[in-house]
C-alpha positions as CSV (number, residue, x, y, z in Angstrom):
1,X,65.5,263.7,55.7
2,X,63.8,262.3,52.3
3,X,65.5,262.6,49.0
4,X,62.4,264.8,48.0
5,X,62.6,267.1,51.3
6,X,64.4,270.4,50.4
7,X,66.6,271.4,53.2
8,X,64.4,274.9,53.4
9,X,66.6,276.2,56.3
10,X,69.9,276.2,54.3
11,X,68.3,278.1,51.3
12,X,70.8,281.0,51.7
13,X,72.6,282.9,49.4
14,X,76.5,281.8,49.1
15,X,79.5,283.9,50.8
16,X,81.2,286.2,48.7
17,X,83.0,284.5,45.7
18,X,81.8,281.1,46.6
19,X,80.5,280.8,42.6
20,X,81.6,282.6,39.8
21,X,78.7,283.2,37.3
22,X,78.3,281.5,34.3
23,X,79.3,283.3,31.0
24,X,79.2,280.8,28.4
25,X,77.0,277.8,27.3
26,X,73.3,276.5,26.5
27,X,70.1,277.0,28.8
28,X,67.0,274.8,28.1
29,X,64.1,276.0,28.0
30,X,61.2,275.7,29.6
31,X,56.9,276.2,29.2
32,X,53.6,274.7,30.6
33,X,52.6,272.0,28.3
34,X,49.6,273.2,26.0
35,X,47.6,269.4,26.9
36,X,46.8,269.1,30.4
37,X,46.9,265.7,30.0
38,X,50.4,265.7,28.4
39,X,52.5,267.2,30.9
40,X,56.0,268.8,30.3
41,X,59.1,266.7,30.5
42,X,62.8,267.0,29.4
43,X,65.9,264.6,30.2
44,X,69.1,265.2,30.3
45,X,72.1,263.2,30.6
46,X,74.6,264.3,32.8
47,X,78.6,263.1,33.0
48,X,82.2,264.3,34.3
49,X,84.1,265.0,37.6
50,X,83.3,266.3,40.2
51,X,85.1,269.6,41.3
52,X,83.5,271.7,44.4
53,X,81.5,271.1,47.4
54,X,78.3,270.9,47.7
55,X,78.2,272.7,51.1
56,X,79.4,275.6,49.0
57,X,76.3,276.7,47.4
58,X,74.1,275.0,50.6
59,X,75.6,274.2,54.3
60,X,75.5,270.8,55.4
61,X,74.9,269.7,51.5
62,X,76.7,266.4,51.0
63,X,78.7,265.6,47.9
64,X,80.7,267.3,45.5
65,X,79.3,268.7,42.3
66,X,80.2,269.8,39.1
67,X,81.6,272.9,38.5
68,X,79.6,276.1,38.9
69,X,80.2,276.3,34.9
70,X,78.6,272.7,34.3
71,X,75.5,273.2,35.7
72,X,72.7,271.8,34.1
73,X,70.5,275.5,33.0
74,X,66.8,275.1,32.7
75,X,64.7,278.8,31.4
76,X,61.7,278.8,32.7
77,X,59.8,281.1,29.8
78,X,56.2,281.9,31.7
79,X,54.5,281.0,35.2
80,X,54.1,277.4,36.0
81,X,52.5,275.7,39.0
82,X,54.9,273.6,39.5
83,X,58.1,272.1,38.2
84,X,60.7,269.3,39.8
85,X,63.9,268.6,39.0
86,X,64.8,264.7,39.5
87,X,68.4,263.1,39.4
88,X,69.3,259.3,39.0
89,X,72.0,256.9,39.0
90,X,74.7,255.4,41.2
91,X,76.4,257.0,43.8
92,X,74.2,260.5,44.0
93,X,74.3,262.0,46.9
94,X,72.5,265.3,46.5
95,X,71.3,268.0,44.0
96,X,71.6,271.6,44.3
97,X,69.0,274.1,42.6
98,X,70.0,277.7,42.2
99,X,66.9,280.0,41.1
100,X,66.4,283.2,39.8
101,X,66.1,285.0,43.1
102,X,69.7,284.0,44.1
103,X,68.9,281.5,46.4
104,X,70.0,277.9,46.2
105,X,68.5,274.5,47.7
106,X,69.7,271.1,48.3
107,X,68.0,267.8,48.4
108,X,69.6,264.8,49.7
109,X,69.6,261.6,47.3
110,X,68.6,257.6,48.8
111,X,70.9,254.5,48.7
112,X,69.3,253.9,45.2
113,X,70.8,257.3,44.3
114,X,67.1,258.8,43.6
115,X,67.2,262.4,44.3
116,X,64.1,264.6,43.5
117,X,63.1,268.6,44.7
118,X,59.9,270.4,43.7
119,X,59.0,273.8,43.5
120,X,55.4,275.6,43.5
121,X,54.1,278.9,41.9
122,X,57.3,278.6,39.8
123,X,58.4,282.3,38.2
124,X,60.4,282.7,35.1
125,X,63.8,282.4,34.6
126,X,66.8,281.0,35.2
127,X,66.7,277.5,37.3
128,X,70.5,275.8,37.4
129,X,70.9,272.2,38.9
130,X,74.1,270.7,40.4
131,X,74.1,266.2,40.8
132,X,76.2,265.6,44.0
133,X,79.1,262.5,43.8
134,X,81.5,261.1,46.7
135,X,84.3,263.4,46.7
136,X,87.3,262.2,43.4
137,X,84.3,260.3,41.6
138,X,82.3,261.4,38.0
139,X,79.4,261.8,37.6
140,X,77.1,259.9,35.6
141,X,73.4,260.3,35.8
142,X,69.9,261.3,34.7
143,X,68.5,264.3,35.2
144,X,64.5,265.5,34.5
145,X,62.9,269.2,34.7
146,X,59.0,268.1,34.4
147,X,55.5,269.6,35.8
148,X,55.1,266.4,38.1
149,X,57.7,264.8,40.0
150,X,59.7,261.4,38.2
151,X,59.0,258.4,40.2
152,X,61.6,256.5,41.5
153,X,59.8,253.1,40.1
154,X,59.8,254.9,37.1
155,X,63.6,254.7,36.8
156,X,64.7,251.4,39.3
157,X,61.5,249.9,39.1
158,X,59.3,248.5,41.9
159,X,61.7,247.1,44.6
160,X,58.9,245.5,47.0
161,X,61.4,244.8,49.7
162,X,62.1,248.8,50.3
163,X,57.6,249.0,50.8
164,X,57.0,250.7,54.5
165,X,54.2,248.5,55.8
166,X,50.7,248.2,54.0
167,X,48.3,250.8,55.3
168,X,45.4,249.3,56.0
169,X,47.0,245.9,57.0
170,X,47.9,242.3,55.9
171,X,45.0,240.0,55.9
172,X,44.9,236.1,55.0
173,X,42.4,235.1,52.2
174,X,39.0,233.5,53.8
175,X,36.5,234.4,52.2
176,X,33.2,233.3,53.3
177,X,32.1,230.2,52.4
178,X,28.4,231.3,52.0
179,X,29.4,234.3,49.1
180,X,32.4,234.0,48.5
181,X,33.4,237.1,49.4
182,X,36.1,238.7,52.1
183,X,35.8,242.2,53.5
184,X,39.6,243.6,53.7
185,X,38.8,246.5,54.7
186,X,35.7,249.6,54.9
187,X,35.6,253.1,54.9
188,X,40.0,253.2,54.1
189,X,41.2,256.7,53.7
190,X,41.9,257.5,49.5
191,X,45.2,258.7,48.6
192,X,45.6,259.9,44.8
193,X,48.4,261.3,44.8
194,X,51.7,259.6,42.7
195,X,51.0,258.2,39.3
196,X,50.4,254.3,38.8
197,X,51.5,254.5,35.6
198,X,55.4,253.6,36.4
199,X,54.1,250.5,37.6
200,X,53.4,249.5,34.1
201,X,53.4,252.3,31.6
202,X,50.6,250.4,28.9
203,X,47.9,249.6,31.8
204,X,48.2,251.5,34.8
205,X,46.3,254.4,34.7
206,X,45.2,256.6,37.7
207,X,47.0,258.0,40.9
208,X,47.8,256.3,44.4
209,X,50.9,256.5,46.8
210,X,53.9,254.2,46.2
211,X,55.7,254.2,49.2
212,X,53.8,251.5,50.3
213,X,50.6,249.2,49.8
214,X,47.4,249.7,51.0
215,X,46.8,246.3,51.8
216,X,48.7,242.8,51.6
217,X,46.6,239.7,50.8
218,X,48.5,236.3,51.5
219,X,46.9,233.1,50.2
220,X,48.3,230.6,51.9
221,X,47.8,227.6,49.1
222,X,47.1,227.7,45.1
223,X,43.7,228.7,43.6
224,X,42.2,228.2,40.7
225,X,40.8,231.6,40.6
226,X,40.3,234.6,43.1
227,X,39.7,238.1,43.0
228,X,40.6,241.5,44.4
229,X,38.5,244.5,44.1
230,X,36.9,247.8,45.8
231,X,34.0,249.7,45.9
232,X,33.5,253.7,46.4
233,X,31.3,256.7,45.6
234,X,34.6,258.0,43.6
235,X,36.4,256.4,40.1
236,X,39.0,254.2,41.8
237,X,41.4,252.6,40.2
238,X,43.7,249.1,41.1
239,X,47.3,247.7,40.6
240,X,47.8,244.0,42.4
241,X,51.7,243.1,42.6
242,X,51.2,238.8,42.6
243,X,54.0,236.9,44.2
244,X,56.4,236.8,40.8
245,X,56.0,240.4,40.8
246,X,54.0,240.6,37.9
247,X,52.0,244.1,37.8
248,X,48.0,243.9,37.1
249,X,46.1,246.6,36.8
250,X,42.4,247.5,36.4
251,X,40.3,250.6,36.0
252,X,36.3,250.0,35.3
253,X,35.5,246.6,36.0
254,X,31.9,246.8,37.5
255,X,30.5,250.5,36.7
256,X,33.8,253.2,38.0
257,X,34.7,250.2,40.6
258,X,37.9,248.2,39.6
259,X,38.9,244.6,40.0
260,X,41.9,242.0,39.7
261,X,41.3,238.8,39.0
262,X,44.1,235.7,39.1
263,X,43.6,232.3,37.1
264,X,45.5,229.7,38.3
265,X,46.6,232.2,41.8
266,X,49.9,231.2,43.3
267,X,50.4,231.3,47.2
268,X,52.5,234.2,48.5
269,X,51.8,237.8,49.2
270,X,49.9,240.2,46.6
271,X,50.4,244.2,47.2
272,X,47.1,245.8,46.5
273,X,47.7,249.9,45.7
274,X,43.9,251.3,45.4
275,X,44.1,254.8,43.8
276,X,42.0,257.5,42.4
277,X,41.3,257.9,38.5
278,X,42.2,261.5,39.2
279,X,44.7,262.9,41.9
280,X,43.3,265.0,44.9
281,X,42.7,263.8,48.1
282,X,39.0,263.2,49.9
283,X,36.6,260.4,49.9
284,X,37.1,256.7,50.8
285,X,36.6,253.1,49.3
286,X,36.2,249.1,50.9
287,X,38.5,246.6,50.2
288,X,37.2,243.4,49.0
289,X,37.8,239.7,47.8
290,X,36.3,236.7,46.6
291,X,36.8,233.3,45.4
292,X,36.4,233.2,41.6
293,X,35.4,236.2,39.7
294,X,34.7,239.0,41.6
295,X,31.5,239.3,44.2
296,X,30.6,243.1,43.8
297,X,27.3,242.3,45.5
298,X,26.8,240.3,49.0
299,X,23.6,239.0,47.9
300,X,24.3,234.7,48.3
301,X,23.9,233.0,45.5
302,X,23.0,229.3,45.3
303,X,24.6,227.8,42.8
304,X,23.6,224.4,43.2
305,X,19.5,225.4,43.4
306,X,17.2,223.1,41.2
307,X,16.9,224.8,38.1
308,X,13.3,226.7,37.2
309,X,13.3,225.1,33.8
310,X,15.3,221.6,34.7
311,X,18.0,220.0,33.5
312,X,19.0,219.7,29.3
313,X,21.6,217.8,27.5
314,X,23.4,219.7,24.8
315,X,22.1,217.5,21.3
316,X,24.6,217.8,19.1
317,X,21.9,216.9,16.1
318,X,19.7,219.2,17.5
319,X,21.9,221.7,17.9
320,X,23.0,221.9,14.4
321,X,20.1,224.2,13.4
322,X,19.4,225.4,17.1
323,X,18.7,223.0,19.4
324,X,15.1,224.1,21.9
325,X,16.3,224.2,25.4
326,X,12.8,225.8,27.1
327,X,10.1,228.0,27.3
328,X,9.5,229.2,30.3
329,X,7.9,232.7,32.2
330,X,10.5,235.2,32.2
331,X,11.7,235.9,36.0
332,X,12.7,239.9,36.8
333,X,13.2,240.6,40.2
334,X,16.6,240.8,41.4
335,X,19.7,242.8,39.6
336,X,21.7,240.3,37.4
337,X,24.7,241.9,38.9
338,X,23.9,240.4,42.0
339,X,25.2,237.1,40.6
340,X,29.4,237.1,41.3
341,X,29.9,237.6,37.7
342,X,32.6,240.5,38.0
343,X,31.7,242.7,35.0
344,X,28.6,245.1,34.1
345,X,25.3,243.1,33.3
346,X,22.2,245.2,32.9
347,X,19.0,243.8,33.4
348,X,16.8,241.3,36.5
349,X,16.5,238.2,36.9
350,X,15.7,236.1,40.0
351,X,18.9,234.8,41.5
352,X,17.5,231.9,44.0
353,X,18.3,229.3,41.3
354,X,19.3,229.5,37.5
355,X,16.5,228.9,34.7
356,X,18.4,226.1,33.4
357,X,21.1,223.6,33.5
358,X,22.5,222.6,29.8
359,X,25.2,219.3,30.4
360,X,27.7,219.4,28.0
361,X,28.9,215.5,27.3
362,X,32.2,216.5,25.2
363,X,34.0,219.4,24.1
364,X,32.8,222.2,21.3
365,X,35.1,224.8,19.7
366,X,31.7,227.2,19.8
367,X,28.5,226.7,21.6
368,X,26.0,229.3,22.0
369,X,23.1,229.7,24.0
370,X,20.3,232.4,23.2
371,X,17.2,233.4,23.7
372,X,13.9,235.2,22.4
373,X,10.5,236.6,23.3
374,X,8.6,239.8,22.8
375,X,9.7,240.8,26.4
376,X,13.3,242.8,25.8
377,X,15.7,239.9,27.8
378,X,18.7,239.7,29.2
379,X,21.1,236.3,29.5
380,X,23.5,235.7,31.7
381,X,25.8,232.2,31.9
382,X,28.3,230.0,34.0
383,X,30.6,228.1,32.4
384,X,32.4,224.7,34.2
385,X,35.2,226.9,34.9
386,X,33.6,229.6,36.8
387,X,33.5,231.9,34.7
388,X,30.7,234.1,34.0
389,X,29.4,235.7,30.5
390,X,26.5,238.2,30.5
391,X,24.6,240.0,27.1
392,X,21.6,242.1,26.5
393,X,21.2,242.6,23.0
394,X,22.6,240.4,20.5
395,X,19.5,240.6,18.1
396,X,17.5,243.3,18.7
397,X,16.2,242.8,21.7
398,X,17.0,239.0,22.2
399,X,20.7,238.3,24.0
400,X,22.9,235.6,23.0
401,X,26.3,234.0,24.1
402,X,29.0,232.4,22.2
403,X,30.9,230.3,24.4
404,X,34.8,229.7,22.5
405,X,36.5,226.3,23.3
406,X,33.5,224.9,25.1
407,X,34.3,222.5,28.0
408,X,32.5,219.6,28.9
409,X,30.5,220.1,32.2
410,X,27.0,221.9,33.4
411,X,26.4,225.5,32.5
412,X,23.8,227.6,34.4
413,X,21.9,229.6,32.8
414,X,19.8,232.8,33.9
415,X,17.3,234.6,32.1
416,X,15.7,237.5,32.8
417,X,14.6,241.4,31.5
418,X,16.0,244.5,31.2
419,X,13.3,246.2,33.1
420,X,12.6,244.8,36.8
421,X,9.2,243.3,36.8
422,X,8.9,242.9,33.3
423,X,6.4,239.7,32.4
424,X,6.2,237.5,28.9
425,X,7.7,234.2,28.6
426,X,10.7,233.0,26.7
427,X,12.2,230.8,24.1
428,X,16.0,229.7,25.3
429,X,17.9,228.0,22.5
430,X,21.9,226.4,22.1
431,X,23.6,225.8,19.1
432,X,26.9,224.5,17.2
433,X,28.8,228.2,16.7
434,X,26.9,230.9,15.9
435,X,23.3,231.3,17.1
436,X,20.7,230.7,14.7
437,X,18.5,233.1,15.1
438,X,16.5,232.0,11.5
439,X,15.8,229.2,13.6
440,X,13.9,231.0,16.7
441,X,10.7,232.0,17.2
442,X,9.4,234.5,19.2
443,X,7.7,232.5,22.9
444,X,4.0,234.4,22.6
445,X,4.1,235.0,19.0
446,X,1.9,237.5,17.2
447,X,-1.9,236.6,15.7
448,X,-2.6,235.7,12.0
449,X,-4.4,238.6,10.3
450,X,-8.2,237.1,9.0
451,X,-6.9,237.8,5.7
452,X,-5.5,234.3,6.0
453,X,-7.8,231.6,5.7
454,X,-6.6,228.5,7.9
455,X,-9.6,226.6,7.6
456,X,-9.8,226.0,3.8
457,X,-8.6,222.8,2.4
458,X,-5.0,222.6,1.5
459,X,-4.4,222.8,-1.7
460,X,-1.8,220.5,-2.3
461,X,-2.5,217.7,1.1
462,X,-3.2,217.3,4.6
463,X,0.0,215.3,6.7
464,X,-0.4,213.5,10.2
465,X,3.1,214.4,12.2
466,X,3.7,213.1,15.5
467,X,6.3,211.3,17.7
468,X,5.7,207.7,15.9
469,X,5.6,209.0,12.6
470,X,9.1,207.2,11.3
471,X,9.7,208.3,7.8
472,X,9.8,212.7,7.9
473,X,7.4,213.6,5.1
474,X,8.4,215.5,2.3
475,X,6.2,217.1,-0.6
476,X,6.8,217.8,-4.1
477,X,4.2,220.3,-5.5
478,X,4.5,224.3,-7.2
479,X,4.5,227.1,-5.5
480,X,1.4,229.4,-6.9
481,X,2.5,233.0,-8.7
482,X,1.1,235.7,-6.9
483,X,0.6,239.3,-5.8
484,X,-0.1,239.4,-2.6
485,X,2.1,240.6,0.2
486,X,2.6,238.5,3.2
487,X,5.2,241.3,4.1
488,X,4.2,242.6,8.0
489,X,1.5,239.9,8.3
490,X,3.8,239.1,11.7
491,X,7.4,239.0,12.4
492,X,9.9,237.8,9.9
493,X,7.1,237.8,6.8
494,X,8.1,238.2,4.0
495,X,6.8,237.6,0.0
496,X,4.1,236.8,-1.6
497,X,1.3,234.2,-0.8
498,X,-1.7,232.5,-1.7
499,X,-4.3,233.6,1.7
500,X,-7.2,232.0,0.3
501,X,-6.2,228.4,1.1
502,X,-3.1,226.6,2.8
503,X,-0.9,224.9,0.5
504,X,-0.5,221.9,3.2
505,X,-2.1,221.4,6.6
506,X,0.1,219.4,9.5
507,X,-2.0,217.7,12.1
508,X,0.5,217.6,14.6
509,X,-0.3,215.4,18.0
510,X,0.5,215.2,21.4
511,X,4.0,214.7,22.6
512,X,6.4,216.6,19.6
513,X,9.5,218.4,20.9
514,X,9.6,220.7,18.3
515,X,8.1,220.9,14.9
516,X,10.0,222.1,12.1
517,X,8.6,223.2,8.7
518,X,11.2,224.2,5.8
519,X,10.9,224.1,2.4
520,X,13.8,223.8,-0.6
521,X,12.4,225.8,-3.9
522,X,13.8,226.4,-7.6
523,X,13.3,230.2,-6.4
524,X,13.6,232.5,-3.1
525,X,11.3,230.8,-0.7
526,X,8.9,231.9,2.1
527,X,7.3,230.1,4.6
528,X,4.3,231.1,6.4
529,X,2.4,229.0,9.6
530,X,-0.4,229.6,11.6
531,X,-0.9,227.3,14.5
532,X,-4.0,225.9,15.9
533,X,-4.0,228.8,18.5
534,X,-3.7,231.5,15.6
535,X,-0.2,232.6,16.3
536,X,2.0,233.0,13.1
537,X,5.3,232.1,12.0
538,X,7.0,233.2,9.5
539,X,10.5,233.1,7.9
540,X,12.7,234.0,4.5
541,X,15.8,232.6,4.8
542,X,16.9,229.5,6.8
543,X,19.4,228.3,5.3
544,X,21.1,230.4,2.1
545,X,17.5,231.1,0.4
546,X,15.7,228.2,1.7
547,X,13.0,229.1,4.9
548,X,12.2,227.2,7.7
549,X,9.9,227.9,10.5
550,X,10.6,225.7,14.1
551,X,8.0,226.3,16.7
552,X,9.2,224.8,20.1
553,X,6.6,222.7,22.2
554,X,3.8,222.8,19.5
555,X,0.6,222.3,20.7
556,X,-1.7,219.5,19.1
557,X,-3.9,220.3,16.3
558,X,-3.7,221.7,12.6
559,X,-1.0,223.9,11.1
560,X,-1.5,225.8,7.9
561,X,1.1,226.0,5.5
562,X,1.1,229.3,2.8
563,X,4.1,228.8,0.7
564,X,5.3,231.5,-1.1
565,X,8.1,233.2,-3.1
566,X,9.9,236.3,-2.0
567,X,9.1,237.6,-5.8
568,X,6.0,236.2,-6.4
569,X,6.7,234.5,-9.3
570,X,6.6,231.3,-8.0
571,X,8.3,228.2,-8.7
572,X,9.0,224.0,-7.7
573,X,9.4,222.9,-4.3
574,X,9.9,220.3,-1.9
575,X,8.4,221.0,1.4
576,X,9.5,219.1,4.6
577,X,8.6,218.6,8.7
578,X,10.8,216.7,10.9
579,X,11.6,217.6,14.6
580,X,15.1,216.8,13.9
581,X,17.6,218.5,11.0
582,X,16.0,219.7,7.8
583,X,17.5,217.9,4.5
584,X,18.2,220.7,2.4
585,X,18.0,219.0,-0.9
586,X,14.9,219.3,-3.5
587,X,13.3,216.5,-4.5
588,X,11.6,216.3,-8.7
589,X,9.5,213.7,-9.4
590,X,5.6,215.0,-9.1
């Protein structure tokens, strides 16, 4: 007999004068909550001897109660579906629940002294409870009326020892070397049925059954990292009990799916409860785990495939402003969730090999790694430690990701589109902190309008720029006043220009890295460039009001320069190109 089991065939009423009713004293009362989603709950504390048998009110009832007088008196004011009562503390041995139809109950408590009865399709009225003691002792408990039953963790906590066996079994942690990933166990049987929240009242949300696990994972030796995590049709929930008895729980990890994951994993047993986000019983869920984060899909991932893009060392000069990294053809065939990351990540990519490798010599307290093109991307990353970071838009349509306390090692990056199949190449960039995203352009560009003419004669001179040019050239000359808008001539345009003539051309050769054109003015500065293919680039503000324009991989050939001033009004400047940081300081002497 359970402590919850209500001995039904010793609900009889009691021989002649075997109670006396009660005259005097208090009833609580008692209502369905108003918030489905709050249920109803009282406690009560109940103290003092012991006086009459329990067999009196129930035969075979062990204990003795209080007398009939002290009974605890609950009034039930209108209908409820259900309602337990639920008694606690040392030495219980039973309860006993009169109700209003002059019957009475008993319940038998555990060696915890955990007692607990529940009734359905509860009437109004009057619903008296009696806590049980060893005959000559007091009585000193808890006592709760509430909608849903009290767990026993609730008020002992979680005793793992008193656990009947895991349902679906105990397994050893192996999982495959190939992807990482362990099938526990398929097709289990879900039961939502006890609240996870008594597990830990802050995090556990959902419902499962806590009379025992559903599965025990052992890991025989310490890991860095390893996951635990399941997959159904239905919104499941997880709590993992590690070795310490700490209590981890998870509800949405990857879409409705949850997942646990342990840094720095001790060996010893973890109890894994797997649980509905809703109680009710039907549908089923597999059981899964995986070195590292966790491996929602079984696709196998190489990790150590040659990069599409290569191999690139993190400059830290370079990466002052934004440091070029590649441009490459954007790859969209597979889901990015098909790399272990362990989280949602929307968008394709191709996951034989990352785009790119970026080595990271020493330590940074931000680096960030980004990237931009007309096609709407996605960006997913690998850290040194394994662990995985994923974004789709962090402007507009271009994803970034800011990496805190950066550790030295290789990072793998993957690139790829929010729509499968989508096309377009790509500009990938890393940086010191934030990303820069003055200091992008977009890989494809947009065409100069004809309004612009690139083939007239500078106005102020013409510059050779290429990889043996030692000295970065700088030029002192005045920005022309002006009226006319270089506002949507591409993207990032922005004030007014003088189309009829460049104010500087660049003949850039063979062999440049990147080229970068910026310009430091007495006023709000724009910068406009059209390369020898016709793309433009444009940009407002670089750095404070100063622009810049950087165009990765430049192709060889002549750049026009239209300098311009966000209010037309014009105004001195010293305009620069290096391929390496910008010197943000104006020069004066014509």
């Amino acid at each position: 007999m359970t402590a919850t089991t209500a001995l039904a065939t010793l609900m009889l009423p009691l021989a002649s004068g075997a109670a006396l009713a009660q005259e005097a004293g208090f009833a609580v009362e008692l209502s369905p909550a108003t918030d489905p989603f709050l249920r109803q709950r009282i406690g009560l504390r109940v103290y003092g001897p012991v006086t009459e048998p329990a067999a009196s009110f129930v035969r075979g009832c062990l204990g003795v109660v209080p007398a009939e007088s002290a009974g605890a008196a609950f009034e039930v004011t209108a209908p409820m579906d259900t309602l337990s009562f639920t008694g606690a503390g040392a030495g219980l041995q039973s309860l006993v629940l009169g109700t209003p139809d002059g019957l009475y109950r008993c319940a038998l408590a555990d060696d915890q002294g955990f007692v607990s009865t529940s009734l359905g399709h509860v009437a109004p009225g009057r619903y008296t409870v009696w806590l049980g003691a060893a005959e000559g002792s007091s009585i000193d408990a808890r006592l709760f009326a509430s909608e849903t039953p009290v767990s026993a963790i609730e008020l002992f906590g979680l005793d793992v020892a008193r656990l009947g066996e895991p349902r679906a079994g105990r397994f050893a942690f192996a999982p495959s070397p190939d992807s990482a990933r362990q099938t526990l166990v398929s097709g289990a049987p879900l039961y939502a049925e006890e609240e996870l929240r008594p597990l830990a009242q802050d995090n556990c949300w959902g419902y499962s059954r806590l009379d025992a696990a559903d599965a025990i994972l052992t890991l025989d030796q310490a890991s860095d990292r390893f996951s635990v995590f399941a997959l159904s049709e239905r919104d499941l929930v997880m709590a993992v009990i590690d070795p310490a008895g700490q209590v981890h729980c998870n509800d949405d990890s990857y879409n409705l799916n949850p997942a646990v994951t342990f840094d720095a994993a001790q060996p010893g047993e973890y109890q894994v409860f797997v649980g509905g986000y809703s109680p009710g019983p039907g549908s089923v869920y597999d059981l899964y785990a995986s070195a590292g984060m966790p491996a929602f899909s079984d696709a196998v991932v190489n990790l150590d495939a040659e990069p599409r893009a290569g191999h690139v060392a993190f400059d830290a000069d370079q990466a002052l402003q934004g440091q070029l990294l590649a441009s490459a053809p954007v790859s969209s065939q597979d889901p990015v969730e098909s790399l272990p990351i362990g989280m949602y990540c929307a968008g394709f990519t191709d996951i034989s090999a990352p785009d790119l490798v970026l080595s990271l010599d020493g330590a940074q307290s931000m680096m960030s790694i980004y990237a931009r093109s007309e096609t709407d991307l996605v960006l997913a990353v690998r850290a040194p430690d394994g662990s995985w970071s994923c974004n789709d838009d962090a402007f507009q349509l271009n994803p970034g990701i800011s990496i805190n306390a950066a550790q030295p090692g290789d990072y793998l990056v993957y690139v790829g589109s929010y729509a499968p199949g989508a096309g377009g190449t790509y500009n990938l960039y890393a940086s010191m902190g934030e990303p820069n995203w003055n200091a992008t352009a977009l890989a494809g560009g947009q065409t100069a309008p004809s309004t612009l003419n690139v083939t007239a004669e500078p106005s102020v001179a013409r510059l050779s720029f290429g990889p043996d040019t030692r000295i970065d050239p700088r030029v002192i000359f005045d920005i022309t006043p002006s009226q006319t808008e270089a506002f949507g001539m591409g993207d990032g345009c922005a004030g007014y220009i003088t189309p009829g003539q460049p104010d500087l051309v660049i003949d850039a050769v063979e062999g440049l890295p990147q080229l970068m054109v910026y310009m430091v003015a007495d006023t709000d500065g724009t910068l406009t460039v059209v390369a020898p293919d016709g793309r433009i680039y444009c940009n407002d503000d670089f750095e404070q009001l100063n622009p810049g324009v950087m165009i990765p991989n430049p192709q060889a050939g002549a750049y026009a320069v239209f300098a311009g001033s966000y209010a037309g009004a014009g105004g001195m400047a010293t305009l620069g190109v290096t391929i390496a940081s910008p010197q943000w300081v104006m020069d004066r002497e014509h």
